[in-house]
Gaussian input, Z-matrix of N, CA and C with variables (Angstrom, degrees):
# hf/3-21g

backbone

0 1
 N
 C     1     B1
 C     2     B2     1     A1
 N     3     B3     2     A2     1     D1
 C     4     B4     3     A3     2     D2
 C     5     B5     4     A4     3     D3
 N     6     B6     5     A5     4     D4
 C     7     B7     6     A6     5     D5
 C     8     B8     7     A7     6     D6
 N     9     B9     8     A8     7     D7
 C    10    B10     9     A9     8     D8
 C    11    B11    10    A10     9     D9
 N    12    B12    11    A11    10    D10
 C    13    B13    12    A12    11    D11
 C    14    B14    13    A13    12    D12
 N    15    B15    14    A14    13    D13
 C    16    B16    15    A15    14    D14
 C    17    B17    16    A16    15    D15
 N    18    B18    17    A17    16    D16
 C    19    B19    18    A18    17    D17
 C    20    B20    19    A19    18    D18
 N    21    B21    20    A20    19    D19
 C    22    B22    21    A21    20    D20
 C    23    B23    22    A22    21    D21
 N    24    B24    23    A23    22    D22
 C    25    B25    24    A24    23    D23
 C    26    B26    25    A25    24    D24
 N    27    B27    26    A26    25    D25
 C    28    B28    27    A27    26    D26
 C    29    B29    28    A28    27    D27
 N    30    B30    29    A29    28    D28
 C    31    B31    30    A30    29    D29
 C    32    B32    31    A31    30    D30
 N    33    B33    32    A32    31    D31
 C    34    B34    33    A33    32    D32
 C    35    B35    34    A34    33    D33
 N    36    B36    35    A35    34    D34
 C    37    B37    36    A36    35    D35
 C    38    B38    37    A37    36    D36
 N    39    B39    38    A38    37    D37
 C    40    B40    39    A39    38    D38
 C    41    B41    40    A40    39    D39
 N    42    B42    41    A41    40    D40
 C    43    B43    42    A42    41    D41
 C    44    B44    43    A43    42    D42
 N    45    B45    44    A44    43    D43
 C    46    B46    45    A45    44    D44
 C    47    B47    46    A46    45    D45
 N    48    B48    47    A47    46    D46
 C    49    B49    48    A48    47    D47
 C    50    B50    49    A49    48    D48
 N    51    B51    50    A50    49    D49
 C    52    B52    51    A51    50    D50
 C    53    B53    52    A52    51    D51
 N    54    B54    53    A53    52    D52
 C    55    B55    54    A54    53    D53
 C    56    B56    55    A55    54    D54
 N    57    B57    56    A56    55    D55
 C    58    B58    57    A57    56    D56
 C    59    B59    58    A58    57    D57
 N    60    B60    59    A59    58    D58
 C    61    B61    60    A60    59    D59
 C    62    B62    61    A61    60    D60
 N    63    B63    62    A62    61    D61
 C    64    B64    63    A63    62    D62
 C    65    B65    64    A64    63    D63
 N    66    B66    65    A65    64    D64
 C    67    B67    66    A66    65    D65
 C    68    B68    67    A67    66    D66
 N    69    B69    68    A68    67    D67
 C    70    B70    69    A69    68    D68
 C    71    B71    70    A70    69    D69
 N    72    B72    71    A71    70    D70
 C    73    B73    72    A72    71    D71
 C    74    B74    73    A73    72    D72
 N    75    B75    74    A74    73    D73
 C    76    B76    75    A75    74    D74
 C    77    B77    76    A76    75    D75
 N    78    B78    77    A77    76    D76
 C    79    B79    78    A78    77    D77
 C    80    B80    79    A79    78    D78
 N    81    B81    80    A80    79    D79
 C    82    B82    81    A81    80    D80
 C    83    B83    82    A82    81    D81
 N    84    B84    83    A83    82    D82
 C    85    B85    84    A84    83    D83
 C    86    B86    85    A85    84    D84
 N    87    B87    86    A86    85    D85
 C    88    B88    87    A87    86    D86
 C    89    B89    88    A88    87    D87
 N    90    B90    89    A89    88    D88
 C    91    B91    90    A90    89    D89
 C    92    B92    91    A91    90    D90
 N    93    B93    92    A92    91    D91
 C    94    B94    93    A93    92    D92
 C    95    B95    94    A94    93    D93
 N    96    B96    95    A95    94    D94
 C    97    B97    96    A96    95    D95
 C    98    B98    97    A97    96    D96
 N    99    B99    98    A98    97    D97
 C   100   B100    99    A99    98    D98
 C   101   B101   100   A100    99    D99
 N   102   B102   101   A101   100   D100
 C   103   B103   102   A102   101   D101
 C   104   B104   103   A103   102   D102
 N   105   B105   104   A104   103   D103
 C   106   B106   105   A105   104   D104
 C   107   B107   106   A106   105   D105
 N   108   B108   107   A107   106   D106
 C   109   B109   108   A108   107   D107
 C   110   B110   109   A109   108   D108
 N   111   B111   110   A110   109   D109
 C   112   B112   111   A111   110   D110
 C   113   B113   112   A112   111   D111
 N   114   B114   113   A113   112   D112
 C   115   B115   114   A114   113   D113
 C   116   B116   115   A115   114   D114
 N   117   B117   116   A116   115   D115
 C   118   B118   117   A117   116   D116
 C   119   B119   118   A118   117   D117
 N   120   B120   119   A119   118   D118
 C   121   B121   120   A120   119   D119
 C   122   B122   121   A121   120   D120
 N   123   B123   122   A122   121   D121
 C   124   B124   123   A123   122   D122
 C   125   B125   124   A124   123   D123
 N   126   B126   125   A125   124   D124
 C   127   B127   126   A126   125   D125
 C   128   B128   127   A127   126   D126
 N   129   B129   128   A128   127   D127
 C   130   B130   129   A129   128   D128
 C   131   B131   130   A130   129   D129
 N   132   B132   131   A131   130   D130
 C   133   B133   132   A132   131   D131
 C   134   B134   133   A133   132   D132
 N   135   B135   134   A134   133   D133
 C   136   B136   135   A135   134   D134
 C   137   B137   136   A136   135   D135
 N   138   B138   137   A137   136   D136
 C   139   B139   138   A138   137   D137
 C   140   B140   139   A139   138   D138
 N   141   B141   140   A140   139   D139
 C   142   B142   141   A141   140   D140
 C   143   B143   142   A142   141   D141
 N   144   B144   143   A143   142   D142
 C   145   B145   144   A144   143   D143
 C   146   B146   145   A145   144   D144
 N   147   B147   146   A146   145   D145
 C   148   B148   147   A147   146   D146
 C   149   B149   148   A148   147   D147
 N   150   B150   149   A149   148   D148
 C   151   B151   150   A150   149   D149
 C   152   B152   151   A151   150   D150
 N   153   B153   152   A152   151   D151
 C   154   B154   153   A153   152   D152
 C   155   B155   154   A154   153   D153
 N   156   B156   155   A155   154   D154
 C   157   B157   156   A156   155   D155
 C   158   B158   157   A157   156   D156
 N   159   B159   158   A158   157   D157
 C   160   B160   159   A159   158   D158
 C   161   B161   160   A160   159   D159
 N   162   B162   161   A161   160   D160
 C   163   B163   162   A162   161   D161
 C   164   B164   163   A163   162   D162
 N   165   B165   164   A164   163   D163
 C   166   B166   165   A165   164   D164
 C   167   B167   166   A166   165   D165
 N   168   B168   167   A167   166   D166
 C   169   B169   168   A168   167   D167
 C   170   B170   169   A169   168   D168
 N   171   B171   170   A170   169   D169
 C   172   B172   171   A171   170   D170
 C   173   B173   172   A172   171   D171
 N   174   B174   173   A173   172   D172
 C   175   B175   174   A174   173   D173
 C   176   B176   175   A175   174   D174
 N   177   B177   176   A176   175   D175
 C   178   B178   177   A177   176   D176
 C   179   B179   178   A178   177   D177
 N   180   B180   179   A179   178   D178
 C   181   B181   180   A180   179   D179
 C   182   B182   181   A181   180   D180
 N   183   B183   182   A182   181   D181
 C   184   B184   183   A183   182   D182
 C   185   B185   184   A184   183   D183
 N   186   B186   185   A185   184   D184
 C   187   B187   186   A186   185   D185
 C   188   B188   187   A187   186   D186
 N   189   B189   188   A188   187   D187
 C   190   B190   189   A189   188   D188
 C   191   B191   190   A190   189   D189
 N   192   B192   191   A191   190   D190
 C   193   B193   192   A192   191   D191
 C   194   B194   193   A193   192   D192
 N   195   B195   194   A194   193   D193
 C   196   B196   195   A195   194   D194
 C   197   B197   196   A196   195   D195
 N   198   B198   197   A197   196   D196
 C   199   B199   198   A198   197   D197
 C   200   B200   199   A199   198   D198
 N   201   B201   200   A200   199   D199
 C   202   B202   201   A201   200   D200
 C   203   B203   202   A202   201   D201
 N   204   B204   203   A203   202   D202
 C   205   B205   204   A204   203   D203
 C   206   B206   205   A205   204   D204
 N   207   B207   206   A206   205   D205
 C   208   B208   207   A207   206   D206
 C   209   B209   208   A208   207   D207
 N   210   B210   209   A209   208   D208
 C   211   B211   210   A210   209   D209
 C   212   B212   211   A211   210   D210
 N   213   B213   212   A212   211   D211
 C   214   B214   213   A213   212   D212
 C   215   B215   214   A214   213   D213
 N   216   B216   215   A215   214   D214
 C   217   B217   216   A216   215   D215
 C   218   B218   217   A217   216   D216
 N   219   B219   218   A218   217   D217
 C   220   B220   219   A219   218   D218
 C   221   B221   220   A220   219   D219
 N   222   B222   221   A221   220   D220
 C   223   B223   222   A222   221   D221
 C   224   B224   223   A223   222   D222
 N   225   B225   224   A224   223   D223
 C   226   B226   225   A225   224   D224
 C   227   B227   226   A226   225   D225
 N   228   B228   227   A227   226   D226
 C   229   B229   228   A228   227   D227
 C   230   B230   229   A229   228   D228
 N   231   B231   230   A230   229   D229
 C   232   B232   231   A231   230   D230
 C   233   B233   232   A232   231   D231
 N   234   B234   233   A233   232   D232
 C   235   B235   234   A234   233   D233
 C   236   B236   235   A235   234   D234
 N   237   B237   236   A236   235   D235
 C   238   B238   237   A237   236   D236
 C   239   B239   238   A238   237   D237
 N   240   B240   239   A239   238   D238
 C   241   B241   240   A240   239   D239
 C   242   B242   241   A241   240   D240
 N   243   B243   242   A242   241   D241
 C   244   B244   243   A243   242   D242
 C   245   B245   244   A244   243   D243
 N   246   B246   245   A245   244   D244
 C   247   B247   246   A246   245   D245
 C   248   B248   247   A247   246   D246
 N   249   B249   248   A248   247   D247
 C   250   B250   249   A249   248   D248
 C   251   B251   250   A250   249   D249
 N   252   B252   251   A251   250   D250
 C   253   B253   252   A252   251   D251
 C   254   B254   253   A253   252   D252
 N   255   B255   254   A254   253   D253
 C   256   B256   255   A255   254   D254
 C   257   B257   256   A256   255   D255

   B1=1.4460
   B2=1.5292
   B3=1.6604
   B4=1.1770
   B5=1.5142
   B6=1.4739
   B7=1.2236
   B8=1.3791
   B9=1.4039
   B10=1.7414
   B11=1.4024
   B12=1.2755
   B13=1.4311
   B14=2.6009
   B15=1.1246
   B16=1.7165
   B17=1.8459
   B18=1.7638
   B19=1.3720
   B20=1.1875
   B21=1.3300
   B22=1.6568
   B23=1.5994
   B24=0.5889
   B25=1.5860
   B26=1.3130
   B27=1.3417
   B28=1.5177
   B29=1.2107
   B30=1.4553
   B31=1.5404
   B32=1.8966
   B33=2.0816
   B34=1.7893
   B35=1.0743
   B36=1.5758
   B37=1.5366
   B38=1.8619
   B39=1.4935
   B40=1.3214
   B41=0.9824
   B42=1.6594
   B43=1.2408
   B44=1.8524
   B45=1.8337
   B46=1.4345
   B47=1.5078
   B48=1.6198
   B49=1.6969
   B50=1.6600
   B51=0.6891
   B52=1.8580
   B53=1.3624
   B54=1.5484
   B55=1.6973
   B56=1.5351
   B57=1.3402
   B58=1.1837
   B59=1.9840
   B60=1.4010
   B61=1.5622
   B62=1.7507
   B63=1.4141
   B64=1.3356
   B65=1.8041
   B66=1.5738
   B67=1.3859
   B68=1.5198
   B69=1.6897
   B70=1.7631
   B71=1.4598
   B72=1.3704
   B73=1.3389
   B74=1.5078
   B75=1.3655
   B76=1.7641
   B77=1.3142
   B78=1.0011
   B79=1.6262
   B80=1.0029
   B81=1.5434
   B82=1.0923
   B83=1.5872
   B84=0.7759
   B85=1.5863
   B86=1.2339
   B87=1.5526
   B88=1.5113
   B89=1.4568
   B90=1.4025
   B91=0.9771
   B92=1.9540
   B93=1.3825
   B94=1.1431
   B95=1.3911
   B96=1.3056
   B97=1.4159
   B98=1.5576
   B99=1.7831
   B100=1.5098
   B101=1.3069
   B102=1.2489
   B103=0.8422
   B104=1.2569
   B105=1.7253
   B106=1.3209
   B107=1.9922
   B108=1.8458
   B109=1.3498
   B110=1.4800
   B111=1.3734
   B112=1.5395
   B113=1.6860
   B114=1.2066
   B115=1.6529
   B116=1.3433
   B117=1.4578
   B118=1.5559
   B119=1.9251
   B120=1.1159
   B121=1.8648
   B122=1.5873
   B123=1.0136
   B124=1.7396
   B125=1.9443
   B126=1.4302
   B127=1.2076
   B128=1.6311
   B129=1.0118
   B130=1.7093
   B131=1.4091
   B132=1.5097
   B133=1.1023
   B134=2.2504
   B135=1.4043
   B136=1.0449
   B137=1.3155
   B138=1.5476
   B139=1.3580
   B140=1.2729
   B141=1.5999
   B142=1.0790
   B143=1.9454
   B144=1.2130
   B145=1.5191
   B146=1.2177
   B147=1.2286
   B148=1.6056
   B149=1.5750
   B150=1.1127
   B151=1.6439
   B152=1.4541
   B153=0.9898
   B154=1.9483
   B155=2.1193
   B156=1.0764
   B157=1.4670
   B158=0.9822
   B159=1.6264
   B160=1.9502
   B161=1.3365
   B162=1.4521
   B163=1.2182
   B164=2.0645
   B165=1.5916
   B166=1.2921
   B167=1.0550
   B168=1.3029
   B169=1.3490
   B170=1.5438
   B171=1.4140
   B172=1.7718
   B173=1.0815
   B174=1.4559
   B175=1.2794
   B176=1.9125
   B177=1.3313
   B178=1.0767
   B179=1.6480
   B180=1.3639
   B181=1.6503
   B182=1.6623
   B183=1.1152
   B184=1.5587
   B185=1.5082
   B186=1.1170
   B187=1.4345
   B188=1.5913
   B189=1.1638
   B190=1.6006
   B191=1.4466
   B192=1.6689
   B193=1.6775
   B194=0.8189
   B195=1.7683
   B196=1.8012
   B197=0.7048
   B198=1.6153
   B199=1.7035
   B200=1.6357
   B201=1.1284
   B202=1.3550
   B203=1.4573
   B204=1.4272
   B205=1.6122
   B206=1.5602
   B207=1.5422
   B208=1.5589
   B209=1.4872
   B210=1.0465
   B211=1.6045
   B212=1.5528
   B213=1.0154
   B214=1.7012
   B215=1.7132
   B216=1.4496
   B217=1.7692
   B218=1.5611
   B219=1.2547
   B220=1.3418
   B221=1.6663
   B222=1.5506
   B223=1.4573
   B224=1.4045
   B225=1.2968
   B226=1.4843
   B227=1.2881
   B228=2.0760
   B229=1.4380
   B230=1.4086
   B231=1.3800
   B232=1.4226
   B233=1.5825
   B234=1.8477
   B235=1.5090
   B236=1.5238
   B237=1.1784
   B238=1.5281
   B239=1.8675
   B240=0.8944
   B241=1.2369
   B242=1.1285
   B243=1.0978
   B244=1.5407
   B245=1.4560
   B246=1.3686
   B247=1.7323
   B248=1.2504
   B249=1.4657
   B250=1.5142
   B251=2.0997
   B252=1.5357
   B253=1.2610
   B254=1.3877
   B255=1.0436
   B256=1.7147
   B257=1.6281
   A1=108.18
   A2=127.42
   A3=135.18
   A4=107.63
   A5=127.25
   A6=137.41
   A7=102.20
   A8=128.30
   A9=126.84
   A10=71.71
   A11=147.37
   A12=125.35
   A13=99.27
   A14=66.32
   A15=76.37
   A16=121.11
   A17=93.69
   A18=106.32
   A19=143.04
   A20=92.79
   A21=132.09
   A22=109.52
   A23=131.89
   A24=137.52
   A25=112.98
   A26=135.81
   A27=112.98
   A28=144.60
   A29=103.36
   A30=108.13
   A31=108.93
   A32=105.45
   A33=117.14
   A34=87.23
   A35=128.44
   A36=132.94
   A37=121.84
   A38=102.56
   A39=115.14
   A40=148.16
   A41=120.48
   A42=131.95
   A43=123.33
   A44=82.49
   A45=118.51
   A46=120.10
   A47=113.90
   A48=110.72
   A49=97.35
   A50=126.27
   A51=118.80
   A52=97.96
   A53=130.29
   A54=135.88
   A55=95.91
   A56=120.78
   A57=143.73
   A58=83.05
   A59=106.91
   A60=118.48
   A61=88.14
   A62=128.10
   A63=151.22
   A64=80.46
   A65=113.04
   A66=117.79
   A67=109.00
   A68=100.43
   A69=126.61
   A70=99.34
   A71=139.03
   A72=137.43
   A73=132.57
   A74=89.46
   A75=95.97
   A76=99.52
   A77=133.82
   A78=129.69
   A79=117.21
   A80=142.73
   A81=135.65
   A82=137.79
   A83=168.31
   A84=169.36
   A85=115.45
   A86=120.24
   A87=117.92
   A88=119.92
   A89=114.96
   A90=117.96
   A91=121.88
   A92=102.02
   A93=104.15
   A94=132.92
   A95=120.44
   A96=94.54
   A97=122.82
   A98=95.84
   A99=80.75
   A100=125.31
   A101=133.77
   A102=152.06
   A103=132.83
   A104=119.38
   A105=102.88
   A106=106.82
   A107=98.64
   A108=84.85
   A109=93.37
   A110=146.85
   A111=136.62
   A112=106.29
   A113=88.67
   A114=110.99
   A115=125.11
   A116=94.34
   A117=122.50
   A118=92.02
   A119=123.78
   A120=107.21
   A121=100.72
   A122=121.16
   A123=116.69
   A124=99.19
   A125=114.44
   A126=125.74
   A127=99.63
   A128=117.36
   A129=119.06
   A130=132.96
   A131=112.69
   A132=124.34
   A133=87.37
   A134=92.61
   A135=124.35
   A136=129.11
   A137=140.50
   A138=116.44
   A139=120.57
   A140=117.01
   A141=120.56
   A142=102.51
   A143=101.09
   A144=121.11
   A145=158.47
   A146=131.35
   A147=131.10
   A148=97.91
   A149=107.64
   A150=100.52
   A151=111.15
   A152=109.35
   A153=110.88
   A154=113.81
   A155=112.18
   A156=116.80
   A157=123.18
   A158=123.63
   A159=102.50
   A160=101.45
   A161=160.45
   A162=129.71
   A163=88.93
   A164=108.06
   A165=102.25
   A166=159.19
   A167=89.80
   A168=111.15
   A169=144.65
   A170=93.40
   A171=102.91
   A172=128.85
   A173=131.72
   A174=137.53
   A175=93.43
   A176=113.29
   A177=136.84
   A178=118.44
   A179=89.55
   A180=83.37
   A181=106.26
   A182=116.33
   A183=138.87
   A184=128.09
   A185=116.66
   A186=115.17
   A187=123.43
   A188=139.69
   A189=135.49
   A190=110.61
   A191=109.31
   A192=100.91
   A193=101.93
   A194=86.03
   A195=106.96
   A196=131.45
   A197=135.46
   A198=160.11
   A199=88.87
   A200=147.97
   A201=140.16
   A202=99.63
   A203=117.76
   A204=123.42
   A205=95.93
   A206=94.52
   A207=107.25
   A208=116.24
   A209=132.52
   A210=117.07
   A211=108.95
   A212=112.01
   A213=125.22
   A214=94.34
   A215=114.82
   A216=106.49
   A217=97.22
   A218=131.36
   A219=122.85
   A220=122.69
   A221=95.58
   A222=119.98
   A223=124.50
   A224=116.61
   A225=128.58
   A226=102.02
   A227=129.91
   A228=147.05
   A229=81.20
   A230=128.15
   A231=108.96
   A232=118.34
   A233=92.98
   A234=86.88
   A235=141.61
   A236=91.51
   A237=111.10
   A238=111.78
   A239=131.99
   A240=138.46
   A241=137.67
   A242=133.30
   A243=148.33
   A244=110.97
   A245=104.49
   A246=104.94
   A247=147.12
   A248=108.65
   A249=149.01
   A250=98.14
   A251=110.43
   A252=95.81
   A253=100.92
   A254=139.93
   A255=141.71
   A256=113.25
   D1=125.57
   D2=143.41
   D3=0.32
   D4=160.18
   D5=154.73
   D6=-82.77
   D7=-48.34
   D8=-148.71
   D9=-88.56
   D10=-46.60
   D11=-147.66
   D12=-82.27
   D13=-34.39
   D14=171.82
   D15=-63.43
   D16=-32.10
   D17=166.34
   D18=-66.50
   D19=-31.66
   D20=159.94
   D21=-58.31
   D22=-53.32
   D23=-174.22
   D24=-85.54
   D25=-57.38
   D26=131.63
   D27=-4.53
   D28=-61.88
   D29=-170.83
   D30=-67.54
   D31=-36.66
   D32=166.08
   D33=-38.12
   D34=-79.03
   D35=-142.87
   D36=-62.63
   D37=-20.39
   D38=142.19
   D39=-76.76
   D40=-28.03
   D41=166.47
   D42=-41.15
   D43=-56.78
   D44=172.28
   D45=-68.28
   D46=11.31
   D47=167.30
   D48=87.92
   D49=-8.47
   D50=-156.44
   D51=-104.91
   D52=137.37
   D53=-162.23
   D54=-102.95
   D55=134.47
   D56=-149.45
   D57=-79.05
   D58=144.46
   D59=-153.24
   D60=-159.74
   D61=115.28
   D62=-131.28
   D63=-104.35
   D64=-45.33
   D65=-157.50
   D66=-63.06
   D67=-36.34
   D68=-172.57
   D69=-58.54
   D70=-13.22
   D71=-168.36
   D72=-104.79
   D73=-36.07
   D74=172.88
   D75=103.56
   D76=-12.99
   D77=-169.42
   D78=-114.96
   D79=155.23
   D80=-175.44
   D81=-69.48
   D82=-171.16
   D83=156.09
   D84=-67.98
   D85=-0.39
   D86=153.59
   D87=-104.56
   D88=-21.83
   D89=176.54
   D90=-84.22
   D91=-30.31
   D92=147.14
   D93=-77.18
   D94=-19.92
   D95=167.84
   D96=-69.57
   D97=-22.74
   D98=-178.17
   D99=-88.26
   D100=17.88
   D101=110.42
   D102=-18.08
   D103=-52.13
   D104=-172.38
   D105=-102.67
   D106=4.68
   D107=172.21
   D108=-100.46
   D109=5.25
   D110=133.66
   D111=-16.17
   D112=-83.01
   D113=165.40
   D114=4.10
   D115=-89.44
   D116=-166.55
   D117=-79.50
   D118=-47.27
   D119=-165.41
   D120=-83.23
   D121=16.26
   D122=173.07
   D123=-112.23
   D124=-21.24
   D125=-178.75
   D126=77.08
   D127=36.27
   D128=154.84
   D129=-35.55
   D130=-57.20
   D131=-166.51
   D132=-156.79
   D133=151.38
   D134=163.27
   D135=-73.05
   D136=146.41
   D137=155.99
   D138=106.04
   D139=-12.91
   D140=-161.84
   D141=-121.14
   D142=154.00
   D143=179.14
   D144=-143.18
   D145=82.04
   D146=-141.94
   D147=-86.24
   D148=135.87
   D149=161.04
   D150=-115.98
   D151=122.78
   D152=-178.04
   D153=-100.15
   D154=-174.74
   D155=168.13
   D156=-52.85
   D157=142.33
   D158=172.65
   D159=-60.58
   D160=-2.29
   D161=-164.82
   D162=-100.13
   D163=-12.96
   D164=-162.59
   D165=115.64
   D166=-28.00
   D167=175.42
   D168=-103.98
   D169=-27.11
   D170=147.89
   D171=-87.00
   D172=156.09
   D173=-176.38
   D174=-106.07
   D175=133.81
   D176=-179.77
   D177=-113.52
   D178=-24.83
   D179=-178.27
   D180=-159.74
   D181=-117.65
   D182=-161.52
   D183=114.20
   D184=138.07
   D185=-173.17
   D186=-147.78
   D187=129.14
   D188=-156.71
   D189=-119.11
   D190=131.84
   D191=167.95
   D192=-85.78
   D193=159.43
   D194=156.88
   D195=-16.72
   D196=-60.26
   D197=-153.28
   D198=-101.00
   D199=51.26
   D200=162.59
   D201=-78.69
   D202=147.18
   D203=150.95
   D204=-164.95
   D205=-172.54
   D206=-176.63
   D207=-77.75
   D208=160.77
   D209=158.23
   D210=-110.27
   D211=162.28
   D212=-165.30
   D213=-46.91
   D214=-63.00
   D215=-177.98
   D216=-46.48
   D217=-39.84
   D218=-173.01
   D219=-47.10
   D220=-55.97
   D221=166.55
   D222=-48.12
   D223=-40.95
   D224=-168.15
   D225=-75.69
   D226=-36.23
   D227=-140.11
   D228=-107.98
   D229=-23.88
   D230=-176.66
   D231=-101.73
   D232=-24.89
   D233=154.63
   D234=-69.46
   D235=-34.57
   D236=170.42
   D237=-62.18
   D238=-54.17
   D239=159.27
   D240=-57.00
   D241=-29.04
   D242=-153.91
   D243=-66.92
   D244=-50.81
   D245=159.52
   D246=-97.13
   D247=22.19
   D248=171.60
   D249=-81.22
   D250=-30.32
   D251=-174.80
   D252=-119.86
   D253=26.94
   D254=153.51
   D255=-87.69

């Protein structure tokens, strides 16, 4: 799966209140993370956090606050998209 198209589905699953969950996807924990720093360096959504290797380059984890939601560019990228991945 795409990252932007993976981002996309994320971002539904945020829309809808529900905290982005690596297992819910089918893909692995690298491929979702990059995904959710898609996310976070376009300023999509709020709240969200990858932590990778000190050298950087792997993703090791990720983790979401409480207070997560979309931000308006978030909203617009998912409107704009949303039927680009059906």
């Amino acid at each position: 799966m795409q990252v932007e198209k993976l981002a996309v589905n994320i971002l539904g699953n945020i829309k809808m209140g529900m905290k982005p969950d690596w297992n819910d996807y089918g893909v692995g924990l690298e491929k979702f993370g990059e995904a959710l720093q898609y996310i976070d360096s376009n300023n999509l959504a709020t709240g969200i956090n990858v932590k990778r290797t000190e050298a950087g380059k792997e993703i090791m984890g990720y983790f979401t606050d409480d207070d997560f939601s979309l931000t308006l560019p978030g909203m617009e990228f998912l409107e704009k998209n949303t039927f680009k991945t059906n």
